[in-house]
N, C-alpha and C positions, 0 to 999 in steps of 0.2 A: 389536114396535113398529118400524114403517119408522121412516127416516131423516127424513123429511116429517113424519111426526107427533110426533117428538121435537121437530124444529125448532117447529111449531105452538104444541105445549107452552109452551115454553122461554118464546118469542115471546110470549103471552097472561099467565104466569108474571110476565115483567118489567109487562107492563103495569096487571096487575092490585097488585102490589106498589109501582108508582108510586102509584096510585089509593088506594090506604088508608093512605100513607104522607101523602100530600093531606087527606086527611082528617081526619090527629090535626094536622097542622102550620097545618089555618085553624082547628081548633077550639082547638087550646091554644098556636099560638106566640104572640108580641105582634105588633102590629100591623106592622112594618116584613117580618119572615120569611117573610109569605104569599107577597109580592111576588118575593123574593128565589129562594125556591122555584118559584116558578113559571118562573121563566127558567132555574133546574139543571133540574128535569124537563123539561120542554121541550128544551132541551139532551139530555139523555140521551134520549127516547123518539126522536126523528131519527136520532140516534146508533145504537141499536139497532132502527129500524127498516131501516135502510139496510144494517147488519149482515147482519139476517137477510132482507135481498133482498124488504122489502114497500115501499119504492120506487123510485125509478130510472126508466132511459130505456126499459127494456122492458116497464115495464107502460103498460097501456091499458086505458083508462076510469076505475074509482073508484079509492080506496086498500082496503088491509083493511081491515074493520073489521065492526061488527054490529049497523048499523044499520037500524031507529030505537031499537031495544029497549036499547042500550047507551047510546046517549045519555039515556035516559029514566032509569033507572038511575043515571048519573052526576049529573042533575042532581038526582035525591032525594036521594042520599048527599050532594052539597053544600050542599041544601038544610037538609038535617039538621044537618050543619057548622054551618053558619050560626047557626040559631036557637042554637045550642047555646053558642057561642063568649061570653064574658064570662058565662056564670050560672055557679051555684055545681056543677051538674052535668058541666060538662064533662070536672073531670078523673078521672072515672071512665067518665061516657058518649062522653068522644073517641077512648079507645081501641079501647072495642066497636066504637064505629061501626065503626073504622078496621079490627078484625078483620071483621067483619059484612062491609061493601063486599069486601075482599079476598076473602071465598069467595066472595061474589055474582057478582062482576064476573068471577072464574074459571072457574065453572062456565059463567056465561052467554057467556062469550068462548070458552072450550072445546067448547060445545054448538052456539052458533049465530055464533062468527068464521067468516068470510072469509079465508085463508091462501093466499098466492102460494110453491106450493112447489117451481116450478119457475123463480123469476124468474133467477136467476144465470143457467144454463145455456141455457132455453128461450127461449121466445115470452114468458113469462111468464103463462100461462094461470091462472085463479083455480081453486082447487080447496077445497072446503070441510074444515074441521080435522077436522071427525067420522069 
């Protein structure tokens, strides 16, 4: 395994571990912690994308990412949240969810992300993770 694709990994790894971590905290925190969360992850995903050189002054044009198909994804799994949140279900279905999005969103980010894996050093050319 190159150096690049460990990084890709790693990189998809944290994001998709934000993302189901989202998932059990708007189906079962109370209502004040959704908020609250959203400004730490947001906080970290910047954090670690700038880490791992998917933004900055060297790239040109989009960011990574993989879309439309991840955004579609994203918003079932919160869609799912949603409905879920105050029934008697959630505290058994918020954690599925929350396992379920995690492989979803890692296999689908491992298979079809967008990974800059030359940003630090190069031009910052995109190169796909697969």
């Amino acid at each position: 395994m190159t150096e690049s694709r460990k990084s890709s990994r790693q990189y998809w790894l944290g994001l998709s571990l934000v993302y189901a971590v989202s998932l059990s905290v708007f189906t079962l925190a109370p209502d004040s912690w959704p908020l609250v969360f959203v400004m730490a992850a947001l906080l970290f995903l910047i954090v670690q994308a700038a880490y791992y050189g998917q933004i900055g002054r060297k790239i040109q044009g989009t960011f990574a990412t993989a879309t439309p198909g991840v955004g579609l994804l994203a918003m079932t799994g919160g869609a799912i949240a949603i409905l879920l949140r105050g029934s008697q279900a959630a505290y058994w279905a918020g954690p599925l969810l929350s396992v379920a999005g995690f492989v979803a969103m890692f296999f689908f980010l491992n298979r079809f992300g967008r990974f800059y894996s030359g940003s630090r050093d190069d031009q910052g050319s995109a190169s796909p993770s697969s």
